[in-house]
Every structure is written in structure tokens, then in C-alpha cells.
N, C-alpha and C positions, 0 to 999 in steps of 0.2 A: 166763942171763937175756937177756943178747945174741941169742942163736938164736930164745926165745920172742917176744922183741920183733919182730926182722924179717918173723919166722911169721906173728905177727898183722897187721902193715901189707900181706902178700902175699893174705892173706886178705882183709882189706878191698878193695886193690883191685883184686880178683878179683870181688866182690858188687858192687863198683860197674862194671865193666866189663858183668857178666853183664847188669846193667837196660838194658830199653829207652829207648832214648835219645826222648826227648819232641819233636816239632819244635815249632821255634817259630812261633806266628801270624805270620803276613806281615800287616802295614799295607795298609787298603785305601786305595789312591792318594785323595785325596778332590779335586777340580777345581771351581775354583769359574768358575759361569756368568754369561753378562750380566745373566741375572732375579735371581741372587742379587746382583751388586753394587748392581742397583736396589734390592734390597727392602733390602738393608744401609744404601742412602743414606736411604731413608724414615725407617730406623729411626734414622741417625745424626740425621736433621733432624727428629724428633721425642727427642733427646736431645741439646741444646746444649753442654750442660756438659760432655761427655767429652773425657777429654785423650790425647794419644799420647806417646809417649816419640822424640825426636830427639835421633841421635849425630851430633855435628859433629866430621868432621875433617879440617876447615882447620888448622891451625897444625902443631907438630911434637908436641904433647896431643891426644887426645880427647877432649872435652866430653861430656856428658846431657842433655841439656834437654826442661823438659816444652813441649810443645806451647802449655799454655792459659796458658803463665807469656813468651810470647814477646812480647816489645816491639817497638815500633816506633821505636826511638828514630831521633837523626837518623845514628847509622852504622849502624844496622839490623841491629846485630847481637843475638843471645840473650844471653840471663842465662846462666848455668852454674847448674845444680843442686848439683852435687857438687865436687868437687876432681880434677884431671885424672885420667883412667885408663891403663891401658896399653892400647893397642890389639891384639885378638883376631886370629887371623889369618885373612884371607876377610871380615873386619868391613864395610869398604868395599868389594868385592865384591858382600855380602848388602846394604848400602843403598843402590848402585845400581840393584840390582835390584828393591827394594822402589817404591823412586823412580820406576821404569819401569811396575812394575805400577801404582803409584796415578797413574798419567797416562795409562795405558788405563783406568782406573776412569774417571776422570773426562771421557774424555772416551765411554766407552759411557752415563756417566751422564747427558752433555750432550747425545749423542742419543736415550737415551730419552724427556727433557724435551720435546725436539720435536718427536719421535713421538708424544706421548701429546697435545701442545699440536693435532697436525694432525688426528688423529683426533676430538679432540672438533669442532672447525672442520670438517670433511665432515659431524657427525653434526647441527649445528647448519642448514650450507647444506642438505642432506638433509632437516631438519624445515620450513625456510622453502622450499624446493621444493611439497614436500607443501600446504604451506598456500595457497601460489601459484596451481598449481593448481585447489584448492579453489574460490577465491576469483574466480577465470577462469572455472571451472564454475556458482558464483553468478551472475557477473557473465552470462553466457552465457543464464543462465536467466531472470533479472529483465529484460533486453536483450528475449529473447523476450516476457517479457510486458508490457513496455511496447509493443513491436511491438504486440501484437493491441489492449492497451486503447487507443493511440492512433486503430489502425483505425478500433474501435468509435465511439469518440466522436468523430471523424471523419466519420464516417455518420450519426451522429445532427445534425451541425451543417449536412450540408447541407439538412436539411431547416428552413425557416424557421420552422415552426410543430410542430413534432413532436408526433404523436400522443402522449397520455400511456400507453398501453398498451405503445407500442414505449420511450419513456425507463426506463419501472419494468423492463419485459424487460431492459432493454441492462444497463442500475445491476445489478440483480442479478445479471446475469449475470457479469459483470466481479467482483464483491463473492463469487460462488462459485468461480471459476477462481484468484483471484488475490487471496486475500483480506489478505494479508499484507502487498499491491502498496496494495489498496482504503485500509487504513488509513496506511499509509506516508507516499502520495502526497496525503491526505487528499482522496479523490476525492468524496465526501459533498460538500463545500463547491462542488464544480461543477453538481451537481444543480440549486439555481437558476437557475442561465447559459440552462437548456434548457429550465426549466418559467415564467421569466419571458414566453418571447412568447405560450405558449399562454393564461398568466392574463390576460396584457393583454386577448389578444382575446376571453377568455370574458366578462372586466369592462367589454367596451366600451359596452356600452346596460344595465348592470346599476340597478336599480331596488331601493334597501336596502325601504323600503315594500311592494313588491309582493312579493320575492323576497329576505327577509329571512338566509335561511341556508344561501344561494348560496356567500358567503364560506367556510364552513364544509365544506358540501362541498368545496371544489376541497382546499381547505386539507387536507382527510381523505385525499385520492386519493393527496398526498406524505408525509404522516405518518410513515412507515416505512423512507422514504431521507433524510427530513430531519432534520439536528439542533435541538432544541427552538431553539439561537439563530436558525438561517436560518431554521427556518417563520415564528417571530417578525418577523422581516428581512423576508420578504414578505409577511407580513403590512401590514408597518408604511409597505413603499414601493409597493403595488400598491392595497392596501384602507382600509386606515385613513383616506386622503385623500377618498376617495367617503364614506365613511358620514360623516365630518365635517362636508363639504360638505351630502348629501342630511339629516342630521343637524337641522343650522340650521334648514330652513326643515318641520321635520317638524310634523303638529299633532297636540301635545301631548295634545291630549282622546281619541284615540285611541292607547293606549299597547301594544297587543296585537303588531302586527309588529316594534319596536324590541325589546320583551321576548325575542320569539323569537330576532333577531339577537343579542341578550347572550349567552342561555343554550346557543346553539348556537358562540357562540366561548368561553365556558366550559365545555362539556364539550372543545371541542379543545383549548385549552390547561389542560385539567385541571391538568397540573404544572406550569404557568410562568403566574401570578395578573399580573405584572405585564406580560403581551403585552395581557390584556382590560380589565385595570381602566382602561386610558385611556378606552377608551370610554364605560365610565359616568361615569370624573370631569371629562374633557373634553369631552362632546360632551351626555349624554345629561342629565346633571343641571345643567347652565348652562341649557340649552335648558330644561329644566321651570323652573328658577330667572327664566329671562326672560321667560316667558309667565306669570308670574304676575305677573311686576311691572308687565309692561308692559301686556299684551294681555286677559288674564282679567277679566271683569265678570259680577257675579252675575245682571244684570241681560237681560243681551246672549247670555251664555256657557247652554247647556243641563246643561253638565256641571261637578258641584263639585269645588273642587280635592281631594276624597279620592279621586276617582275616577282622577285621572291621576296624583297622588302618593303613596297606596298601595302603586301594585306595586313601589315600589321601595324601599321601606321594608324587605325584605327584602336588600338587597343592600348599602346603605349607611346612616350615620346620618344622620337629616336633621333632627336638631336647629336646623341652621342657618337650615334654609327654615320652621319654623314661625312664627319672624316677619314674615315676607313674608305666606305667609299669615294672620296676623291681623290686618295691617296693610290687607290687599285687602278682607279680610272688613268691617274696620270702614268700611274706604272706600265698600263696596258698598252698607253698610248704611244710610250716613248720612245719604243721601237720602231714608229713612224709609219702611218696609215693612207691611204688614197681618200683626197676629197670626193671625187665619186664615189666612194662608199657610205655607203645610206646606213648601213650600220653603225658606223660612227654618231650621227646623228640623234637616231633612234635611240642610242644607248644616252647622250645626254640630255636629250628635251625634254623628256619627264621627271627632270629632278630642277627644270626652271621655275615652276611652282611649288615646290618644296621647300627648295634652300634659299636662303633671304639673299638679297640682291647684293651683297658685298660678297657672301662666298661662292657665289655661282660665277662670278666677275671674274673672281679667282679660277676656278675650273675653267673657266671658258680660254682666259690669257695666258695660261701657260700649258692646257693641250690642243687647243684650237686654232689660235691666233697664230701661233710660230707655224704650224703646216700650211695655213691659207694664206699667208704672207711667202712661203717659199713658193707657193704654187701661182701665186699671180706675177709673181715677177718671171718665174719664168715662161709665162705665159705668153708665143708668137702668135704674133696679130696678123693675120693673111685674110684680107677683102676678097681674097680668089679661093681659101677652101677654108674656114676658119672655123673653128672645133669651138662649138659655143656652149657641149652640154659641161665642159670644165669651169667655163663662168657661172653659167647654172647654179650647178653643184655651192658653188662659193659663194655666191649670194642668194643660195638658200640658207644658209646662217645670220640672215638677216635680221630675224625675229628674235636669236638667240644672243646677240651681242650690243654692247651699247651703241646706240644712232654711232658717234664719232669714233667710235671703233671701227665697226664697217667704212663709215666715209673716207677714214683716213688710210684705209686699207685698198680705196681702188682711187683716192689722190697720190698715192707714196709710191705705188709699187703699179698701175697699171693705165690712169687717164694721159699721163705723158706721153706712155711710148707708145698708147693707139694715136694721141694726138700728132706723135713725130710721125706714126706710119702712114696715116692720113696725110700729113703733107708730102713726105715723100712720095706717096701715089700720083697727088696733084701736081707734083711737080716733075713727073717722067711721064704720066700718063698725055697721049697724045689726043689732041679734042678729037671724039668720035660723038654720035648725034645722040649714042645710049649713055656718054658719061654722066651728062649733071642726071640721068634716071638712077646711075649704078651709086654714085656717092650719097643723092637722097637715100635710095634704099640702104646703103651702108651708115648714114647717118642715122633713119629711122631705126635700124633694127636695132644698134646699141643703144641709144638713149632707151628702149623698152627693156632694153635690159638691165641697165641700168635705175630701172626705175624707184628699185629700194633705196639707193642716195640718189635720186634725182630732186630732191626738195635741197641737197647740199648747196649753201651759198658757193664755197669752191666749185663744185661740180658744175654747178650752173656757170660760170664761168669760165669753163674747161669747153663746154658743150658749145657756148655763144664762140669761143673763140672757131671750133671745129665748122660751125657755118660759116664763120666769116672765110676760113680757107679755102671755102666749099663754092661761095659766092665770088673770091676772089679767082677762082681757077675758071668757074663758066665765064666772067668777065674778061678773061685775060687780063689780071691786073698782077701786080708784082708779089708773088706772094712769099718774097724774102722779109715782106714788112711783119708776117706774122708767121716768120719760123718759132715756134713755140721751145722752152729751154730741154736742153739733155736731158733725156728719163736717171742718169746718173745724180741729177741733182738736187734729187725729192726721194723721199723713202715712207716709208710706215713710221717710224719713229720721229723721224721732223715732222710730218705731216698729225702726227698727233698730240707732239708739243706745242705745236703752233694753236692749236684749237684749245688746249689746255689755259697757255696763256689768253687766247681771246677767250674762252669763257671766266675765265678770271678779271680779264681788265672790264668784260660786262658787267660781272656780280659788283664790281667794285664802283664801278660808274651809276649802276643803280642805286647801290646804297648810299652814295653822295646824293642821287638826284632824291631820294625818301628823305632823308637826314636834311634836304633843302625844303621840302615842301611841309615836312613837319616842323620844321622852324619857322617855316612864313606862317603854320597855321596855328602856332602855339600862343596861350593868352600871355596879352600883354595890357598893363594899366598904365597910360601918366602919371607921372608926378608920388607911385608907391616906389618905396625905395627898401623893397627885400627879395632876396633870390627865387630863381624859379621853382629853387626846390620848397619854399615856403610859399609860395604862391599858390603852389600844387595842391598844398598840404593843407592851407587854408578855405580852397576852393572844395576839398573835398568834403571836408568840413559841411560848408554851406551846404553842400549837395547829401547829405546824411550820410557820407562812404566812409565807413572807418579803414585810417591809415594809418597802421601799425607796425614801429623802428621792431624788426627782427635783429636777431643776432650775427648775424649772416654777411656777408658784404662782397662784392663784386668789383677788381681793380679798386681795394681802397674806397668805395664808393657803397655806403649804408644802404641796406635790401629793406624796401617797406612788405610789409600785406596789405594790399588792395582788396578791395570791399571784401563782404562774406564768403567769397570764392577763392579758386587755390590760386590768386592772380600773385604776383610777387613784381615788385619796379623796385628800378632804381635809377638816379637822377644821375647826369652828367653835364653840367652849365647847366644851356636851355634845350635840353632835350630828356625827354623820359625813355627807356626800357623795360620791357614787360613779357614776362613767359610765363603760359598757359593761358594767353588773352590772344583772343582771334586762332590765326595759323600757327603762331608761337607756341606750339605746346612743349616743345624739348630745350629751348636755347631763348637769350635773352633778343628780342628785335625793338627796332625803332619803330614808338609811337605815335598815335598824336595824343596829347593832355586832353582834348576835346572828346574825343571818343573813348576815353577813359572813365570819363564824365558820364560821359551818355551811357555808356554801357550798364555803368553801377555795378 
């Protein structure tokens, strides 16, 4: 057993001898480089919290200590980790050495930092280099062109008066070379400096009257280099003083070349209203304004003031001058004029579309009305030679006065005493075979001429009486039955009170007969027991119409809003009021609650 034992272990290490013996890998040296300790310091100062392990050995123990647990107390010494160790041999050796490597770490690390600090410092001087340059080369080139634009306008200044062909050359020229320069330096704003001497001297003997849009042109010639303020600017210190001046003393009755001078500085300043409007509010409409207060006579003057104050009625309101003139008008008149004068006329008809129908009322009743009332009364009626172009004349004011003003003017002052002269004919005239031909024709031709009140209810009754005289004379019948009363007993003034009151007791009788038919047509329910004003109010309700208590109130009597429109009511018992619904746009009238309804 002895023998087989040994057998076998010769055997074995005989199979192990036989194997190839394996070498072993060799360690490749690994050497750490500058870029690696930089890129280890990044990664160390993008990880604060890491700690290292330090052996201390000072004493006759060696200490552990972590790094992140080291205090600064005041002997500056570390904590201990652990409880002393034995010391390895080569220990202090290895962290000498270690000690040596991390103080070339740190100080390849301290000149990376300022390697990398100097490099960016060239790449920054390097950037403002470049920009310097640059800016040298602007500088260079803006220099040059101040050079030439100086030149230019330099040469333009010696000349004292410079042509405008050579300034528009030069401007634009400069505005195409250097346009960047043109706006910059805002060389626009010198444009005036060089077109002032030439306006002056074009303006020197200028005549606004003669050569009304003189201004205009010159003005047109700079348009294009000028800013809308400076054409303004010299407008305002070269021209506006002339036209103001020649302005004043301009006559008014000929308004044809100041017109042309507006409308030729309103097309040049088409975009800026406030370079032209002085003109017409300072210069042009005082000036009409004081020649009608002062100088204008109807009497003296050839021309009415529609003729010189017309054309401007287009361009301003001149509400304010109609007093003036009806102040001049009446002044001129009140010296007292001949109704066949067509001039009288002419001078007030074209102010009957102008002035609103209360102050034309006015002008017409106190220089109109008093002359053609003196003139019909004393108007002699003669069937044998009678002067008709004076009625004429007077009932061509027909169109210019109210219906009942004329009526009451040939009931007061003229149908009487043709009517008395008419019977007194019939009643001395002795029957001949031509009478009842001569009183027809005497009948017919007045009524034709009276035909502008011949729709007069009075007149027409004046007229019926005048045939019955007429009938009663070819009949031979009595015709003391229709002596007609004294022309003493009628005037223009009763005869126009009396129409006064009859259109008053009409207005008044209508509005009863509305105020009954809106009562009969207003809703009504059996057997509910609350007022109409809540009737109204619930009704509109139903119908989706909001009605809404305003603050407002009429006689004591609360003002609603009616539906979404600018409607306004208010209730009276059983009747409603409502303005700006239907015809009622200014005042409150009577409605019906139905058509309130319906209307929504």
C-alpha cells in the first residue's frame, strides 16, 4: 500500500510537470498625465463631498483619519477614526510619496487654471481687436462721407440765392450716395437754410389778388425734400404775413382769387389741415366778417352779401355771420324800399335755404312784412285802369313768407276794400249788355291773381261773396243784402290773430280727438284690478320688451326706457307718452300701448 501510494503521487507529479506552464499577463504600466489630473480636478470640484483617507505618523502610533472629518481646532490637529494601528513597513515611504505627487497635482492644476484663464483673455482681446477695426473702417467711411456731403453744401452756400434745380440735384444727390448719413444727420431740416433766400426773392412784389397761387407753386417745387413740419415753417414765416397783410385790405365782393389761394394751399397741404385752416379762420372770415359790419350797404354796395359769403359756406360754418347779416339787412332796409324792387328780393331769397326756418321768419317780419302791409293798404282798386304789376310785385313774396302770413296780408289790408269797390261799381254802374262780361273779367283776373292764397278758407269766402254781388247785380236783385263790412274793420294784425287762434283751437281739438281714440284703443282686462301703468308694464313683460324706471320724470310722472331703442314713456291714468317713437323724435306725444307693443 506503501508502494501504490508513492506510485500515485509520482504519477501525479509527473502530469503536472508534463502541462504547459501558462505565463502570466504582465500589468500594463498605467502613467497618469497633466490632462488627466485636470480632468480629475473638474471632476473632484464637481463632487465636494468626497473624502480621502490620511495616515498620520507623528507620534510613536499611527492614526487614520478621514480627510472630510479634519478640524481646525486651535492645535490643528485631526480626530482619529480608529484606535492606533501598527505601522506597515514602507508606510511613510508610500505617503511621502503620495504627498509629493498631490503637490505636482496641484500645482500642474494651478497652471492649467491660468492657462485656460489667459487663453480665454487673448480670445476676448482678439474679439475687440476685430470689432476695433471694424469700427475704424465705419469710422473711415462715414468721415468720407461727411467729406463729400460737407463739400456739397458748401457749394451750394456760396451761392446767395441758389437756383432751385441745383438745391433739389444736390439734396438728392447726397440722400442717394449717403442715405443712412441723409437721415442720421437729419439733413432734410437744412433744406430750408437754402430755399429761404430764393422764396424771399420770389415773394418780393408778390400780389395774393393778382397771383393768388403763387404761394402754392413755390411750396410744390420743395414738397419732396421737405418735411410736412418745415414746408409748414415756411410757409408760416415767409407767406402767411403777406396774404394777411394783402388779406385785410382785400374786397370782399370779389371773392374769386382768395378762393383760388385757399384751394391751392389745400391741395398742398392736403395732409396737414392745420398749415391752411389759419388762413380762412384768421385772415379770410374776419375780413368777410368786417365788411359786413362795417362797410356793406344795400344801398351803395352792387353786390348781396350771398354773393361774397356763399363761397365759403363750403369750407366753414358760418352760423355765426348770419346775424350780422340780418342785422345789415334790416339796417339797409329801414330806410324803406319800393316793393317793385327786385332787388329787395334777390338780396333775401338765397338766404331762405340757409337760415333755419325760425330766423328767416324773423328777417322776413320785420323788413318785409311792415313794407308790403303799408303797400297794400294803400293800394286803389280801379276796374277802369288798375295797376296790377304792384300786386305782382307783393305776391311774389309768396314763396318767401309763411302760407298765413301772406293770407292774412291780402284778408287785413286788401280783399275788403276790392270787395267794397266791387260793390260799389254794381251798385252805380248802370246795366249795359258788356257789364256782367266787364265784372266776369274783373272777377276772373283777380282771383288769378290772387292765386297764391286762393286755397285760403277766408279768401275763398271773400271770393264766393264777390260772385254773389256779381250775380246779384246781372239779376237785378238787392244787393244791400251783401254790402260786405268797412275795409276799416279788418287789418293784417287781426286777420293774423284770428288764424293764430284757429290754428291753435285745431292743434287742440286734435289732440282731444288722439287722446280719445288712444283711450278707446288702449288694453283693457275684466275683473284685473291694477293700474294702466302696471298693466303696461306687465304686458311688456310678456312681449320680451324691457321697461326700465329711469331717473328722469315728466310733470311728476316717472319716465320709463322702452325696449332696446332710445324710446322713453311715461304714463298718465290711461294713457301712455313716448318720444323718439314714430314722428315724436323731439317732444313727448300721445300713443297707443298697442303699437308700443308691436313696434318692440
Amino acid at each position: 500500500n506503501a508502494i501504490q501510494g508513492r506510485l500515485a503521487k509520482e504519477e501525479q507529479f509527473l502530469k503536472a510537470s508534463s502541462r504547459p506552464k501558462q505565463k502570466k499577463k504582465e500589468k500594463v504600466k498605467k502613467y497618469v498625465t497633466s490632462s488627466d489630473i485636470v480632468q480629475n480636478l473638474s471632476n473632484a470640484s464637481s463632487n465636494p463631498e468626497s473624502s480621502s483617507t490620511i495616515i498620520d505618523m507623528r507620534g510613536p502610533d499611527a492614526k487614520v483619519i478621514d480627510s472630510s472629518e479634519v478640524g481646525d481646532g486651535e492645535d490643528g490637529e485631526g480626530k482619529p477614526l480608529s484606535s492606533p494601528i501598527q505601522p506597515q513597513i514602507g508606510d511613510e515611504l508610500l505617503f511621502n510619496l503620495n504627498h509629493i505627487i498631490s503637490n505636482a497635482e496641484m500645482d500642474i492644476q494651478t497652471s492649467a487654471y491660468f492657462s485656460q484663464k489667459e487663453d480665454k483673455r487673448i480670445a476676448d482681446l482678439d474679439s475687440e481687436r476685430k470689432s476695433t477695426q471694424e469700427a475704424l473702417r465705419r469710422n473711415e467711411k462715414r468721415k468720407e462721407a461727411l467729406v463729400n456731403i460737407t463739400e456739397t453744401l458748401e457749394g451750394l452756400q456760396e451761392d446767395e440765392a441758389p437756383d432751385p434745380k441745383t438745391v433739389v440735384a444736390s439734396f438728392n444727390k447726397i440722400k442717394a450716395a449717403f442715405p443712412s448719413e441723409f437721415d442720421d444727420l437729419n439733413l432734410q431740416s437744412l433744406v430750408p437754410a437754402f430755399i429761404s433766400p430764393h422764396l424771399t426773392l420770389s415773394l418780393r412784389n408778390w400780389d395774393v389778388v393778382k397771383d393768388p397761387e403763387l404761394a402754392a407753386r413755390l411750396l410744390d417745387k420743395w414738397k419732396d425734400l421737405l418735411t410736412p413740419g418745415n414746408l409748414q415753417e415756411l410757409f408760416n414765416e415767409l407767406m402767411f404775413p403777406t396774404i394777411q397783410r394783402q388779406v385785410s385790405f382785400w374786397d370782399v365782393t370779389s371773392p374769386e382769387p382768395i378762393e383760388k389761394l385757399y384751394d391751392s394751399l389745400k391741395n398742398t397741404f392736403s395732409s396737414n389741415p392745420h398749415a391752411y385752416q389759419p388762413v380762412l379762420d384768421s385772415c379770410i372770415l374776419p375780413r368777410v366778417r368786417g365788411y359786413l359790419s362795417n362797410e356793406w350797404d344795400a344801398k351803395k354796395c352792387p353786390h348781396p352779401p350771398h354773393h361774397f359769403v356763399f363761397p365759403w359756406l363750403q369750407h366753414s360754418d358760418l352760423s355765426d355771420t348770419f346775424p350780422i347779416v340780418r342785422k345789415q339787412i334790416v339796417a339797409s332796409l329801414a330806410r324803406g324800399w319800393k316793393v317793385r324792387d327786385e332787388s329787395v328780393i334777390n338780396l333775401i331769397r338765397p338766404w331762405r335755404k340757409i337760415m333755419d326756418e325760425k330766423h328767416f321768419a324773423a328777417l322776413v317780419n320785420k323788413t318785409v312784412v311792415p313794407q308790403l302791409t303799408k303797400t297794400l293798404s294803400a293800394l286803389v282798386v280801379n276796374p277802369a285802369d288798375q295797376d296790377v304789376e304792384t300786386v305782382k310785385a307783393i305776391l311774389s313774396w309768396s314763396s318767401l313768407l309763411p302760407p298765413d302770413t301772406m293770407a292774412s296780408l291780402v284778408e287785413g289790408e286788401f280783399v275788403l276794400n276790392w270787395l267794397n269797390v266791387l260793390h260799389s261799381w254794381c251798385d252805380s254802374a248802370a246795366p249795359t249788355p258788356t257789364l256782367k262780361k266787364e265784372l266776369g273779367e274783373f272777377y276772373v283776373g283777380w282771383k288769378g291773381l290772387l292765386s297764391a292764397v286762393v286755397s285760403d278758407d277766408t279768401v275763398i269766402e271773400y271770393l264766393h261773396s264777390a260772385l254773389c254781388i256779381i250775380e246779384a247785380k246781372c239779376d237785378s236783385a238787392d244787393l244791400e243784402t251783401f254790402r260786405p263790412p268797412k275795409p276799416k274793420t279788418m287789418s293784417f294784425s287781426k286777420a293774423l290773430d284770428r288764424r293764430s287762434r284757429l290754428a291753435q283751437e285745431k292743434d287742440a281739438e286734435r289732440r282731444k280727438l288722439q287722446r280719445t281714440k288712444v283711450a278707446a284703443k288702449s288694453t283693457y282686462i275684466p275683473g284685473v284690478s291694477m293700474s294702466f301703468k302696471d298693466l303696461a308694464i306687465s304686458k311688456a313683460e310678456e312681449a320680451s320688451i324691457q321697461c326700465t324706471l329711469t331717473s328722469k320724470s315728466v310733470g311728476g310722472k316717472d319716465v320709463y326706457k322702452w325696449g332696446e331703442k332710445n324710446v322713453t314713456v311715461y304714463f298718465d291714468g290711461n294713457l301712455v307718452y313716448a318720444r323718439n317713437f314714430g314722428d315724436s323724435a323731439k317732444e313727448y306725444n300721445l300713443v297707443s300701448l298697442n303699437d308700443l307693443l308691436l313696434a318692440k
